[in-house]
N, C-alpha and C positions, 0 to 999 in steps of 0.2 A: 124599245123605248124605256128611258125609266123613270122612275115617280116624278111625279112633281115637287119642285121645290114650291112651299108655298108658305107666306111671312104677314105676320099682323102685328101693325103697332097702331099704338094710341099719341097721337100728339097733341100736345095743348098749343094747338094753333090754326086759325084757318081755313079752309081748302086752299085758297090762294096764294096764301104764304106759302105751307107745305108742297103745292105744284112749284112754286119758284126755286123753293129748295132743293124740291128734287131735278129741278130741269134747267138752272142757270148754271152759266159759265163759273158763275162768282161762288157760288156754294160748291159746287164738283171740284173746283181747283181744292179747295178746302176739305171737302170728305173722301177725295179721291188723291192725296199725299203727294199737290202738286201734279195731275194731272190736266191741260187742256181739254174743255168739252165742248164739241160742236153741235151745232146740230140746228133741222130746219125741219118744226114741229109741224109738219101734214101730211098725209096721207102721202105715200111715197117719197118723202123726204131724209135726209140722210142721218144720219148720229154717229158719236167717233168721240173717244175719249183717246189725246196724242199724249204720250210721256217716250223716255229714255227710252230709247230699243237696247235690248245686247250689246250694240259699240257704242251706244251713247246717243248715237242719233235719235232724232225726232221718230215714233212708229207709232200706230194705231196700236192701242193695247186694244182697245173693244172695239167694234163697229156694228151697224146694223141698220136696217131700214124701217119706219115706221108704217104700223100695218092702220092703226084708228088713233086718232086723237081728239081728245074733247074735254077741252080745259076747263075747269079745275078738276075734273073728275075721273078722266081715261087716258092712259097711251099703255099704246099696247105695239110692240117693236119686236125684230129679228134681234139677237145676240149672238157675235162672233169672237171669238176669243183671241185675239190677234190674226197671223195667217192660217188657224187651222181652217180645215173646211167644213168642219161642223158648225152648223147653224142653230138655234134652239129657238124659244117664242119669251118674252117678256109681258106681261100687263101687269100696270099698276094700276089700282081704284082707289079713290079717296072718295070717302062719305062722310059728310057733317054728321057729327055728334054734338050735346049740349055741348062742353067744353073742352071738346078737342073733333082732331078730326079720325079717324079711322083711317090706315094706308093696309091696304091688303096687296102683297107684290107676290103671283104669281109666275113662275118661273119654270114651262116645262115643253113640250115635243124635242123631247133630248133623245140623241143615239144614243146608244148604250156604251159606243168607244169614245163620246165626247170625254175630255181631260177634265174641261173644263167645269164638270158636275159636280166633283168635289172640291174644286176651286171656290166654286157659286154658293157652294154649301155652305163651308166654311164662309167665303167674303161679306154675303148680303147679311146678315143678321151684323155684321160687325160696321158695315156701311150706314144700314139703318140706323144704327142705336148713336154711330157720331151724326148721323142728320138729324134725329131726333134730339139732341143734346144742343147741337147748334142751335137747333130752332127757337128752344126753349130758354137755352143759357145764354145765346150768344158767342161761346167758345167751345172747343170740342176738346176731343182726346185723342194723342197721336196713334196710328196703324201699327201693329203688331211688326 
């Protein structure tokens, strides 16, 4: 296994905002550079961000099944990296603060051959900071 990835930001906004942020179709097309996100928020229900495959087609970049949810405040989900076969674990927390909210995004039971570790590494801290720009500005900043 290796470390966990684990991320804290401070938003001036919410819980409820910031859960919608993070979990609607409408903000994900947006922090995710035109990707489709689905998803059917309970306890065994499914998640899947679709964009461009290799030939262009429609593919699942992410997938995963949700393990708890409890809005505004938990989900906690599988992460699959397109077809590979590694699997890892997800939890976001959101904690009210005086003027903002607190998102703590956990990120870890990674193989050690997962690819996608330093994909995550890199990606989430760049993902977070256009949801947090969103949230706050309104407009974001385009993907690297």
């Amino acid at each position: 296994m290796s470390t966990p990835l684990t991320f804290v930001f401070y938003v001036a906004v919410k819980p409820e905002k910031l859960w919608e942020g993070l979990f609607s179709a409408e903000s994900n097309r947006i922090i995710f550079a035109g990707a489709d996100f689905e998803a059917d928020l309970k306890a065994g229900g499914h998640m899947k961000w679709i964009g461009p495959g290799p030939d262009g087609k429609p593919a699942t970049l992410v997938g995963g099944e949700v393990l708890r949810c409890e809005p505004p405040k938990l989900l906690q989900y599988t992460f699959q990296l397109g077809q590979s076969p590694f699997k890892s674990r997800v939890m976001a927390e959101l904690e009210p603060e005086t003027e903002a909210t607190k998102l703590t995004l956990r990120h870890d039971q990674w193989d050690k051959a997962d690819p996608a570790y330093a994909f995550c590494s890199d990606g989430w801290p760049r993902i977070l900071s256009r949801l947090k720009t969103l949230l706050e500005t309104g407009k974001t900043f385009r993907p690297h």
